[in-house]
C-alpha atoms as a printed R data frame, in Angstrom:
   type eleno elety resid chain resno       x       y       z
1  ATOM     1    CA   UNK     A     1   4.405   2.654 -11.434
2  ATOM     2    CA   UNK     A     2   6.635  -0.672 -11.610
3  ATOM     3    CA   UNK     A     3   6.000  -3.091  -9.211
4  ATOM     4    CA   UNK     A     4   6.755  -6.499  -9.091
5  ATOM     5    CA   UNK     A     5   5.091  -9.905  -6.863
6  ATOM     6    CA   UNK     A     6   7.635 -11.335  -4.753
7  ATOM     7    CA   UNK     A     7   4.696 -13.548  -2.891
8  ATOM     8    CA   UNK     A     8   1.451 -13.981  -3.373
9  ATOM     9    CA   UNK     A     9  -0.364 -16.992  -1.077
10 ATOM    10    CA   UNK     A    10  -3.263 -17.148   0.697
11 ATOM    11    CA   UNK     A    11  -2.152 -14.558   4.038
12 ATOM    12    CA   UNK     A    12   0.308 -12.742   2.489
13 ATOM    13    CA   UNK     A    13   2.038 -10.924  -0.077
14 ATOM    14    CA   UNK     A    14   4.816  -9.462  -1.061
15 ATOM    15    CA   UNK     A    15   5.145  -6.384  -3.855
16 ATOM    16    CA   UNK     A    16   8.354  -4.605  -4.407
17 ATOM    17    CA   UNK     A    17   7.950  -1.021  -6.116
18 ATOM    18    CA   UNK     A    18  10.326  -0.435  -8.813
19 ATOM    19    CA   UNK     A    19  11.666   3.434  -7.610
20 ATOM    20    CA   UNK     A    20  13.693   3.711  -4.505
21 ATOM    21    CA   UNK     A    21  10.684   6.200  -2.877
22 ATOM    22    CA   UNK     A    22   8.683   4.854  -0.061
23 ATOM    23    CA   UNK     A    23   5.835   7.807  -0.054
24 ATOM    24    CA   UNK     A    24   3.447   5.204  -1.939
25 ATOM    25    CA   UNK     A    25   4.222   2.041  -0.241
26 ATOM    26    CA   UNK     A    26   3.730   3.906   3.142
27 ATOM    27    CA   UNK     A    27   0.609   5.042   2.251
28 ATOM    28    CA   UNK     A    28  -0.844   2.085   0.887
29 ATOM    29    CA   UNK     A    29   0.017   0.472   4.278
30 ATOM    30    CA   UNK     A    30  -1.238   3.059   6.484
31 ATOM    31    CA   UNK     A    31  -4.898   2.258   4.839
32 ATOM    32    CA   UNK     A    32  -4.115  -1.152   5.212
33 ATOM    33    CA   UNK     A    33  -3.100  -1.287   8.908
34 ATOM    34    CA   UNK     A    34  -7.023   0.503   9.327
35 ATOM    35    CA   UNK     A    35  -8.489  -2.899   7.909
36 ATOM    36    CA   UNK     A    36  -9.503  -5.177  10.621
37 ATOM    37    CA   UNK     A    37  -9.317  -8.079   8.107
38 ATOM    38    CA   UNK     A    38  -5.044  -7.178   8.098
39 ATOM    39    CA   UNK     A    39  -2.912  -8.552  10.769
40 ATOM    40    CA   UNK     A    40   0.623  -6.726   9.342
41 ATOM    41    CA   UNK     A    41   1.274  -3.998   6.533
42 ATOM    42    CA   UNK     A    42   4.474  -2.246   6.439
43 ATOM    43    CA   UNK     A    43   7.237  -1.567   4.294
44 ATOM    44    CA   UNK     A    44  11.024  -2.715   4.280
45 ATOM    45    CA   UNK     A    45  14.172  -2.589   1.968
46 ATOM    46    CA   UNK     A    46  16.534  -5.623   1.442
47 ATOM    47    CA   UNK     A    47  19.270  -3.605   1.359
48 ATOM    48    CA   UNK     A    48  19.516   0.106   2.724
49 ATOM    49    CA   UNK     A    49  21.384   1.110  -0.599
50 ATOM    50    CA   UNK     A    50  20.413  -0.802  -3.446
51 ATOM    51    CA   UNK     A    51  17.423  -2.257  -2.518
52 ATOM    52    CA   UNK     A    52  13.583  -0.806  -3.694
53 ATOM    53    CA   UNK     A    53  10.585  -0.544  -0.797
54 ATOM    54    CA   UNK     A    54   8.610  -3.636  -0.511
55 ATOM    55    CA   UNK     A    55   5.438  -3.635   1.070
56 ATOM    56    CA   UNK     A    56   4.219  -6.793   2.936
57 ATOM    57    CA   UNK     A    57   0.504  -7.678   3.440
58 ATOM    58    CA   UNK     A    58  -0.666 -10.085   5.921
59 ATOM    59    CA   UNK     A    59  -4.149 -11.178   6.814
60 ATOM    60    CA   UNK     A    60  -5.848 -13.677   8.896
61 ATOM    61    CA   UNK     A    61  -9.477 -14.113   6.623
62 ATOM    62    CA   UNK     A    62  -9.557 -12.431   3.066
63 ATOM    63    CA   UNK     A    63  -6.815 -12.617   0.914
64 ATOM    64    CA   UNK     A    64  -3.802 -10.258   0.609
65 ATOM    65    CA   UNK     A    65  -4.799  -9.318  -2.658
66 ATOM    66    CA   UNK     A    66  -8.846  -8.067  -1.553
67 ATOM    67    CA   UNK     A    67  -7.792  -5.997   0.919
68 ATOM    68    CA   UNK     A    68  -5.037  -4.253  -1.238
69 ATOM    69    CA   UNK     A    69  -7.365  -3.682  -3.511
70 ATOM    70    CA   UNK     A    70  -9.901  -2.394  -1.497
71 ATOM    71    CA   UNK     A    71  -7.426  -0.228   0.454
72 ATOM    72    CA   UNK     A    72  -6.059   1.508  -2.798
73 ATOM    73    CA   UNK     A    73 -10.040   2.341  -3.727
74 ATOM    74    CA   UNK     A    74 -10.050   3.922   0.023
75 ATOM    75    CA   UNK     A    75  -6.698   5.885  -0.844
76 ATOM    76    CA   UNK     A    76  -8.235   6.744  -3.878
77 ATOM    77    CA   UNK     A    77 -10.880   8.396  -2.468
78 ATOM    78    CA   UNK     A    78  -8.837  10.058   0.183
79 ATOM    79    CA   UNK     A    79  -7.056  11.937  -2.015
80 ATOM    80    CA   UNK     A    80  -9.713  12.848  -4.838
81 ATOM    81    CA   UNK     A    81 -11.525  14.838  -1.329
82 ATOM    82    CA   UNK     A    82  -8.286  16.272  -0.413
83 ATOM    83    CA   UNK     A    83  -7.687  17.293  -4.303
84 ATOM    84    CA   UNK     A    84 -11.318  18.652  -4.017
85 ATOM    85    CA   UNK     A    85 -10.809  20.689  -0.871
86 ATOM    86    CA   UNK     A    86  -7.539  22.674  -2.433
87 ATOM    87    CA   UNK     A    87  -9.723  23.190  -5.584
88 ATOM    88    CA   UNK     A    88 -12.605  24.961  -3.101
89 ATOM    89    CA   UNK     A    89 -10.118  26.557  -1.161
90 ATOM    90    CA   UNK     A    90  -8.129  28.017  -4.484
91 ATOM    91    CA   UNK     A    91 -11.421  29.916  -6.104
Protein backbone atom coordinates (compact mmCIF):
# COMPACT_ATOMS: atom_id res chain seq x y z
CA UNK A 1 0.00 0.00 0.00
CA UNK A 2 1.29 3.72 -0.77
CA UNK A 3 1.67 5.82 1.96
CA UNK A 4 3.49 8.77 2.38
CA UNK A 5 5.07 10.89 5.90
CA UNK A 6 3.58 14.16 6.11
CA UNK A 7 5.18 14.52 9.90
CA UNK A 8 7.19 12.67 11.76
CA UNK A 9 8.54 14.43 15.32
CA UNK A 10 8.83 13.31 18.52
CA UNK A 11 4.59 13.19 19.58
CA UNK A 12 3.27 12.92 16.43
CA UNK A 13 2.90 11.88 13.02
CA UNK A 14 1.33 12.24 10.15
CA UNK A 15 0.90 9.35 7.18
CA UNK A 16 -1.34 9.88 4.27
CA UNK A 17 -2.44 6.52 2.43
CA UNK A 18 -2.22 6.72 -1.20
CA UNK A 19 -6.07 5.15 -2.14
CA UNK A 20 -9.06 7.19 -1.28
CA UNK A 21 -10.36 4.05 1.24
CA UNK A 22 -10.33 4.67 4.90
CA UNK A 23 -11.00 0.78 6.03
CA UNK A 24 -7.09 0.58 6.85
CA UNK A 25 -6.42 3.87 8.34
CA UNK A 26 -9.50 3.29 10.65
CA UNK A 27 -8.31 0.26 11.76
CA UNK A 28 -4.90 1.05 12.43
CA UNK A 29 -6.32 3.82 14.71
CA UNK A 30 -8.81 1.88 16.49
CA UNK A 31 -5.66 -0.34 17.87
CA UNK A 32 -4.01 2.72 18.46
CA UNK A 33 -6.65 4.61 20.50
CA UNK A 34 -6.34 1.03 22.91
CA UNK A 35 -2.60 2.11 23.66
CA UNK A 36 -2.34 3.98 26.83
CA UNK A 37 1.02 5.38 25.60
CA UNK A 38 -1.45 7.38 22.60
CA UNK A 39 -3.14 10.53 23.48
CA UNK A 40 -5.01 10.96 19.71
CA UNK A 41 -5.35 8.52 16.60
CA UNK A 42 -7.85 9.21 14.04
CA UNK A 43 -8.19 9.76 10.53
CA UNK A 44 -9.10 12.93 8.34
CA UNK A 45 -9.15 14.06 4.60
CA UNK A 46 -7.89 17.53 3.43
CA UNK A 47 -10.36 17.75 1.10
CA UNK A 48 -13.73 15.67 1.03
CA UNK A 49 -13.17 15.06 -2.82
CA UNK A 50 -9.74 14.93 -3.79
CA UNK A 51 -8.04 14.41 -0.82
CA UNK A 52 -6.57 10.62 0.47
CA UNK A 53 -7.20 9.49 4.44
CA UNK A 54 -4.48 10.58 6.68
CA UNK A 55 -4.06 9.11 9.87
CA UNK A 56 -2.61 11.21 12.78
CA UNK A 57 -0.70 9.71 15.76
CA UNK A 58 -0.15 11.49 18.90
CA UNK A 59 1.55 10.40 22.06
CA UNK A 60 2.65 11.80 25.27
CA UNK A 61 5.94 9.15 26.09
CA UNK A 62 7.07 6.77 23.17
CA UNK A 63 7.31 7.92 19.89
CA UNK A 64 4.63 8.00 17.14
CA UNK A 65 6.46 5.67 15.20
CA UNK A 66 6.76 2.61 18.32
CA UNK A 67 3.42 2.56 18.92
CA UNK A 68 2.39 2.33 15.15
CA UNK A 69 4.45 -0.24 14.89
CA UNK A 70 3.49 -2.10 17.67
CA UNK A 71 -0.22 -1.50 16.95
CA UNK A 72 0.05 -2.93 13.30
CA UNK A 73 1.83 -6.29 15.01
CA UNK A 74 -1.50 -6.25 17.34
CA UNK A 75 -3.73 -5.85 14.06
CA UNK A 76 -1.74 -8.38 12.66
CA UNK A 77 -2.52 -10.76 14.99
CA UNK A 78 -6.14 -9.85 15.18
CA UNK A 79 -6.80 -10.79 11.98
CA UNK A 80 -4.48 -13.99 11.45
CA UNK A 81 -7.14 -15.43 14.67
CA UNK A 82 -10.07 -14.16 12.89
CA UNK A 83 -8.60 -15.76 9.44
CA UNK A 84 -8.06 -18.89 11.67
CA UNK A 85 -11.55 -19.04 13.12
CA UNK A 86 -13.33 -18.94 9.39
CA UNK A 87 -10.76 -21.66 8.41
CA UNK A 88 -12.17 -23.93 11.64
CA UNK A 89 -15.51 -22.92 11.04
CA UNK A 90 -15.29 -23.79 7.00
CA UNK A 91 -14.08 -27.71 7.51
Amino acid sequence: MEMNIIKDEKKEMVIEFGSEDFTIPDLIASVLNRDKDVSFAGTYKEHPEVGKPRLVIKTDKKKPKEVLEKALKSAEEELSDIKDGLSKKSK
